[in-house]
Backbone as numpy.savetxt, mean C-alpha at the origin, in Angstrom:
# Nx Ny Nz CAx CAy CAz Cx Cy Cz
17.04 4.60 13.39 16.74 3.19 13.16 15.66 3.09 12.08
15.99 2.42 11.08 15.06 2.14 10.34 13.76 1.18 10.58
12.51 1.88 10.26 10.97 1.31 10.79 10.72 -0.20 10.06
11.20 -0.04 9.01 10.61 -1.45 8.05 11.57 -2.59 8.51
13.09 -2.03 8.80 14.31 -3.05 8.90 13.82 -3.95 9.75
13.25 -3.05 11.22 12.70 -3.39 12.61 11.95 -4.16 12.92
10.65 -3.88 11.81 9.46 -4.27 12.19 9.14 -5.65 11.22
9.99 -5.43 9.68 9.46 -6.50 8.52 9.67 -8.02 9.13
10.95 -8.69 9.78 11.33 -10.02 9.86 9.80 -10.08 11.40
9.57 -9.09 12.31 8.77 -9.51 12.64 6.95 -9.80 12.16
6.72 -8.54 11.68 5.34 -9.09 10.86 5.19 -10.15 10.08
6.60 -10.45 9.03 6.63 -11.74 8.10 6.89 -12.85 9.38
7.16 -12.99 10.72 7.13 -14.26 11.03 5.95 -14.25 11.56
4.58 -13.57 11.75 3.49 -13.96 11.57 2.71 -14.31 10.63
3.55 -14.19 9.10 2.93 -14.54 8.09 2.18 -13.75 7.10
2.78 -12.41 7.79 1.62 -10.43 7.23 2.86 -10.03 6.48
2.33 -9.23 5.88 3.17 -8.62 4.95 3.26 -6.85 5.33
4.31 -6.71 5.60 4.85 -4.98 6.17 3.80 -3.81 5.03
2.97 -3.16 5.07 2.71 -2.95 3.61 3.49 -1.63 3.68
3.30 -0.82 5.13 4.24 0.31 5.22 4.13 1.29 6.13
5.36 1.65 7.40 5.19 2.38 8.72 6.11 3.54 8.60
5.44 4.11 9.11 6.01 5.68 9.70 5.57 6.67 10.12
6.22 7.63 10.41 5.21 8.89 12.04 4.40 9.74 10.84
3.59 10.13 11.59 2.47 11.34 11.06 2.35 12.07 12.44
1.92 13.50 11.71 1.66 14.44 13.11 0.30 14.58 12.83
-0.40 14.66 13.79 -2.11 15.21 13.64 -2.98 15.62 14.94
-3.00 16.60 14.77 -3.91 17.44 16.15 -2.51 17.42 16.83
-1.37 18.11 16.62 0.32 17.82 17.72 -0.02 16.88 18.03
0.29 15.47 17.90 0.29 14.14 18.13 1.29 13.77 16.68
1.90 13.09 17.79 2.92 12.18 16.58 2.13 10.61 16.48
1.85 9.97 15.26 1.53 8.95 15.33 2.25 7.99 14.50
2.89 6.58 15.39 3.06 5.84 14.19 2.12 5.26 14.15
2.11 4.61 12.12 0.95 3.91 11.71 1.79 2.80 10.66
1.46 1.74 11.29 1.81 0.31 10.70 0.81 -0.26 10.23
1.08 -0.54 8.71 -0.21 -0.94 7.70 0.65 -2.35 7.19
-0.46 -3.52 8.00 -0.22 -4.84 7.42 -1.35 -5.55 6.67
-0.98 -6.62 5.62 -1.83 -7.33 4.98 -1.33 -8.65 4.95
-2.02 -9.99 4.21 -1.62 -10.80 3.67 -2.88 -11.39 2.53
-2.54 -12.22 2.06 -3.00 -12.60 1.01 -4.46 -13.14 1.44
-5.81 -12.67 0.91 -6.65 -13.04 1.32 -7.61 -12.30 2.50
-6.87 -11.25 2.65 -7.38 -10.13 3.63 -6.93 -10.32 5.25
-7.15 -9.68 6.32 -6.48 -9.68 7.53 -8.07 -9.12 8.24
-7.62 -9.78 9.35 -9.55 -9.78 10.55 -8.70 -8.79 11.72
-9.57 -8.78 12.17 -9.32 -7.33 13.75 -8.15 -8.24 14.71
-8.47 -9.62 14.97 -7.90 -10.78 15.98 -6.32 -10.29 15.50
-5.90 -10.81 14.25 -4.98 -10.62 14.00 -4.24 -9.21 13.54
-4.90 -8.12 13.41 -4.67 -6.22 13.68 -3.94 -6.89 15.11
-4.64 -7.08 15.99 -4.54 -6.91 17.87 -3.30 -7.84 17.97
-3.37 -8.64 17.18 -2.13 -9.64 17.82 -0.82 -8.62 17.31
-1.12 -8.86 15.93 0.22 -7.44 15.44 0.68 -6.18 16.44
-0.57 -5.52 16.90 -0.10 -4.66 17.50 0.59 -4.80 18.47
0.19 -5.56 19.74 0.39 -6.09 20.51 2.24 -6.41 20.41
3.14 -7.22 19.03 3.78 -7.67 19.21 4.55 -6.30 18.66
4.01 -5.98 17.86 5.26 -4.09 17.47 5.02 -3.23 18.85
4.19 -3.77 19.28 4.24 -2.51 20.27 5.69 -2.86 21.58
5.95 -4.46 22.11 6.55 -5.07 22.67 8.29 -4.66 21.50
7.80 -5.11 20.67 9.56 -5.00 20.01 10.00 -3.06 19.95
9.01 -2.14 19.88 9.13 -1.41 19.80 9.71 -0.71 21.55
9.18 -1.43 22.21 9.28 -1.06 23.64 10.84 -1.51 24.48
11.05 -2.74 23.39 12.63 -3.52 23.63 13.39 -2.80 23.37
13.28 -2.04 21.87 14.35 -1.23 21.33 14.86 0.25 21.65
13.71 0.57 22.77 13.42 1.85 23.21 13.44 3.04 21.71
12.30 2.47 21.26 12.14 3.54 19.59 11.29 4.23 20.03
11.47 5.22 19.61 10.73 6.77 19.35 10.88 7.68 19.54
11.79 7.95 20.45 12.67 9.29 20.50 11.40 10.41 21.23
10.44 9.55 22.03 9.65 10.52 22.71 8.40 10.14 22.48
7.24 11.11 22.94 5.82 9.88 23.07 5.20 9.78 21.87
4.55 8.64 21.33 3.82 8.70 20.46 2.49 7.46 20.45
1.67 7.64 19.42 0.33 6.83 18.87 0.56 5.54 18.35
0.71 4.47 18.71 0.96 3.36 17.50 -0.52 3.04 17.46
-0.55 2.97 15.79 -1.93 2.72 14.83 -1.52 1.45 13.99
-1.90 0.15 14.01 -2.08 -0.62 13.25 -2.98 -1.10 12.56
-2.80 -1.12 11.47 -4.17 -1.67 10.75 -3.89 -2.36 9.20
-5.22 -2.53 8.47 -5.08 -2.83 6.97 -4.95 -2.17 6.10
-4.52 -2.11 5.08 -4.57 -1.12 3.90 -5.47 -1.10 3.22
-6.60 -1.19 3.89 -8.38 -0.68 3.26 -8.44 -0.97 1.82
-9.44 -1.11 1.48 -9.70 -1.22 0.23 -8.96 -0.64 -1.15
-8.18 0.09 -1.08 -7.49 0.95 -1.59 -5.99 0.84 -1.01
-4.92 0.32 -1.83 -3.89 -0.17 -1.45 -2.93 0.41 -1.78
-1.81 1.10 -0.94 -0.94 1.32 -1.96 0.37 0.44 -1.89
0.68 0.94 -3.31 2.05 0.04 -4.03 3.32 0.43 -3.45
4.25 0.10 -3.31 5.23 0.46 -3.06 6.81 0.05 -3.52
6.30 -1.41 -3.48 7.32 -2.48 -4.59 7.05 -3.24 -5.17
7.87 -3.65 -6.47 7.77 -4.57 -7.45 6.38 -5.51 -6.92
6.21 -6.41 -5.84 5.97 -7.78 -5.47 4.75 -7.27 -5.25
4.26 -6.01 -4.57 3.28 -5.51 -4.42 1.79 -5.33 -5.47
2.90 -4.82 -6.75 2.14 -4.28 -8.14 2.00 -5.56 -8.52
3.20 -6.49 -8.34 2.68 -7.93 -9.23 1.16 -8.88 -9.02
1.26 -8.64 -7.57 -0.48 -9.16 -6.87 -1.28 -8.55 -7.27
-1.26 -7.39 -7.39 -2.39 -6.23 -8.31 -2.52 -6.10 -9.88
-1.85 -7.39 -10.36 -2.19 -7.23 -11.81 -3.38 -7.44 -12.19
-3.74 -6.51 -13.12 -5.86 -7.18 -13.58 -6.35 -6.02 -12.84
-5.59 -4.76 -11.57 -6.79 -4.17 -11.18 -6.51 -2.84 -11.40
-7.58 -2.20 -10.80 -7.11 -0.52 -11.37 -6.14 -0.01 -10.37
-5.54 0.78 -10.76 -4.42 1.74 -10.28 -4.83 3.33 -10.55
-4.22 3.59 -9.63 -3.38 5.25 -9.82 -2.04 5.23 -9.59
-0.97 6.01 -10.53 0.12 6.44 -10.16 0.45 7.87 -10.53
0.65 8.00 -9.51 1.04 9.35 -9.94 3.45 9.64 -10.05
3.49 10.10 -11.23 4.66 10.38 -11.45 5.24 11.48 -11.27
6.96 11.32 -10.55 7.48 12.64 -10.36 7.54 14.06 -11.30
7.86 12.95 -12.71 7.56 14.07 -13.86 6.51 13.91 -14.57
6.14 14.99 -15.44 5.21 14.36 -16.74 5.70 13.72 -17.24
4.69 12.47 -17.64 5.17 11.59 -18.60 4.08 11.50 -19.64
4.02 11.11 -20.72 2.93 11.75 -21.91 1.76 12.37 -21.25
2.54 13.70 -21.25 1.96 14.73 -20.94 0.65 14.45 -19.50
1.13 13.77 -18.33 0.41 13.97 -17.56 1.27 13.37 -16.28
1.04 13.96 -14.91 1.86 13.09 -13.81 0.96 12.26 -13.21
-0.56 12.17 -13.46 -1.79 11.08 -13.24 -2.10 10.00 -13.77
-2.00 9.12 -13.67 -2.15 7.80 -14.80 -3.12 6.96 -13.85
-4.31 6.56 -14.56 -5.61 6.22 -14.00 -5.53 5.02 -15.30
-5.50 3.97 -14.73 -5.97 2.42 -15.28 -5.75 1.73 -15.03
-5.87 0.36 -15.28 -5.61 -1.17 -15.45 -4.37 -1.61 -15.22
-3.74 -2.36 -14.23 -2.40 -2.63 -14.47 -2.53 -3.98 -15.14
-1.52 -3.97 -16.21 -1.20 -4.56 -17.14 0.15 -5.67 -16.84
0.89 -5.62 -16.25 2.28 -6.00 -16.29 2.81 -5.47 -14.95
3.60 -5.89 -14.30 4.28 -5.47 -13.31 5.53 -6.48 -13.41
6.94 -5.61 -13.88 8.00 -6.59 -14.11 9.11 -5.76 -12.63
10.47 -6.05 -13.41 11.41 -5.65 -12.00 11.71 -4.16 -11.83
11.56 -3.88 -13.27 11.96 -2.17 -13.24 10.86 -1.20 -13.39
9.88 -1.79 -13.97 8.30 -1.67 -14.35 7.27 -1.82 -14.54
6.58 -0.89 -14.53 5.03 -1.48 -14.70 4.63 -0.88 -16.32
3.41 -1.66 -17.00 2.41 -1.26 -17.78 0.59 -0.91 -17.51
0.22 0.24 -17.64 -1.19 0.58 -17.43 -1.76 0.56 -18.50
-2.65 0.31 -18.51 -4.09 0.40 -19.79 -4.22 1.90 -19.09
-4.32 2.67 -20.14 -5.44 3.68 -19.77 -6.21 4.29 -20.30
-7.25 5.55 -20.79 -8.21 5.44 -21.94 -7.15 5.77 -23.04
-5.94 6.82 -22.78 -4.77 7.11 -23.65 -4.16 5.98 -24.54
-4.36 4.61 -23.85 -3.64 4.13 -24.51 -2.52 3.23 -23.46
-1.84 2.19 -23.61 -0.31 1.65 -22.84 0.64 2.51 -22.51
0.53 2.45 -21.03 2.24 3.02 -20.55 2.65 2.69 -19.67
3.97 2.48 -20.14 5.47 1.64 -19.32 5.56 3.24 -18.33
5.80 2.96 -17.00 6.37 3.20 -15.97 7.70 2.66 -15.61
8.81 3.47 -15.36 9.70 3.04 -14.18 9.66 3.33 -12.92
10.19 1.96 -11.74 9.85 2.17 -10.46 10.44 3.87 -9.96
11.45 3.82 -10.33 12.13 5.17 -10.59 11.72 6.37 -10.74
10.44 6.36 -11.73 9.98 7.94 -11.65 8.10 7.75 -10.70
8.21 6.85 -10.33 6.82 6.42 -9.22 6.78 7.53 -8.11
6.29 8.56 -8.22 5.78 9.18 -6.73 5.21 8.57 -5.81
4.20 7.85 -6.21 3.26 7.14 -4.99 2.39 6.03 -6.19
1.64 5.26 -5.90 0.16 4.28 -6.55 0.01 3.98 -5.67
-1.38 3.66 -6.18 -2.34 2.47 -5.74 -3.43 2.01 -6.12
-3.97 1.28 -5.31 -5.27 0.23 -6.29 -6.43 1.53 -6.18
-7.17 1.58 -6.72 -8.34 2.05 -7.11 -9.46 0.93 -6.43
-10.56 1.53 -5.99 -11.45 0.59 -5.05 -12.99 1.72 -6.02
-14.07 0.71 -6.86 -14.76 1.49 -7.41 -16.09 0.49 -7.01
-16.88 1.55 -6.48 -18.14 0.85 -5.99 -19.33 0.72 -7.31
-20.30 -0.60 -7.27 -20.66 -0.71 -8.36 -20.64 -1.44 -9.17
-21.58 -2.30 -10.07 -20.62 -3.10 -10.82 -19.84 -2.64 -11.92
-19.05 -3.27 -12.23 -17.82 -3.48 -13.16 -18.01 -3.43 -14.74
-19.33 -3.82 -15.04 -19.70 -3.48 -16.17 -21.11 -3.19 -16.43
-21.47 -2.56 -17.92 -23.21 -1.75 -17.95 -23.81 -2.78 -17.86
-23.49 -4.27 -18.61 -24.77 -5.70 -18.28 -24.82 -5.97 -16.80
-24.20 -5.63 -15.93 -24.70 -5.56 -14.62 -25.70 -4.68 -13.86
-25.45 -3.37 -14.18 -26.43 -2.32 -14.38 -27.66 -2.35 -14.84
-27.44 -3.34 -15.66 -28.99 -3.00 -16.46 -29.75 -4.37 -15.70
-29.48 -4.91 -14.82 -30.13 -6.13 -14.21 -30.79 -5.45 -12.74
-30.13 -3.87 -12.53 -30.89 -4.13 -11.19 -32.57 -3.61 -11.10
């Protein structure tokens, strides 16, 4: 059974956005971990209510194929991407992606997202502009950098 099929029409009828679930093993413990957001950030009240209701649909469907951890939470300061709609809310901030292959000459791409269209994205990076396809995406995400943002901030404290 697919985790997102299961779980998405219910998190979106609370109004959260699925950001992304599935098992992890750690210390022999299987854990699932369901990472929700919505626009504007998400409080503990509503973590508990979420859980609360995957844990019930999860219990209807008899999922898991044996015992496990359900972990719900936010996608912390540091977000990752996963689809189009995702990268489009994150335009203006920093990224990492890392790519399946090299692509000018690197599978790390550290910058600015620039663009986020249907097949791709554009990064600023110190290199220079580059087009991504969703296609050769291993993984991204936002970059979370403590500090201010620029040296005239710096020089005020």
């Amino acid at each position: 059974m697919d985790l997102e099929a299961l779980l998405g029409p219910l998190v979106e009828g609370m109004g959260l956005e699925l950001v992304e679930a599935g098992f992890a093993r750690e210390g022999g413990r299987r854990i699932l971990r369901v990472t929700v957001d919505r626009e504007g950030g998400i409080d503990l009240d509503t973590i508990a209510e979420a859980s609360e209701k995957v844990s019930r649909r999860l219990d209807l469907e008899d999922f898991g194929g044996g015992p496990y951890t359900l972990e719900v939470s936010s996608p912390g300061l540091e977000r990752p991407l996963r689809n189009p709609a995702q990268f489009a809310r994150q335009v203006g901030e920093r990224v990492k992606v890392r790519t399946m292959d090299l692509i000018d000459g690197s599978r790390t791409h550290l910058g600015t997202l620039v663009a986020a269209g249907d097949d791709d994205v554009t990064i600023e990076t110190d290199e220079g502009a580059r087009t991504l396809r969703y296609a050769d995406i291993a993984s991204a995400r936002t970059v979370f950098e403590w500090g201010p943002k620029d040296k005239k901030d710096r020089s005020r404290r």
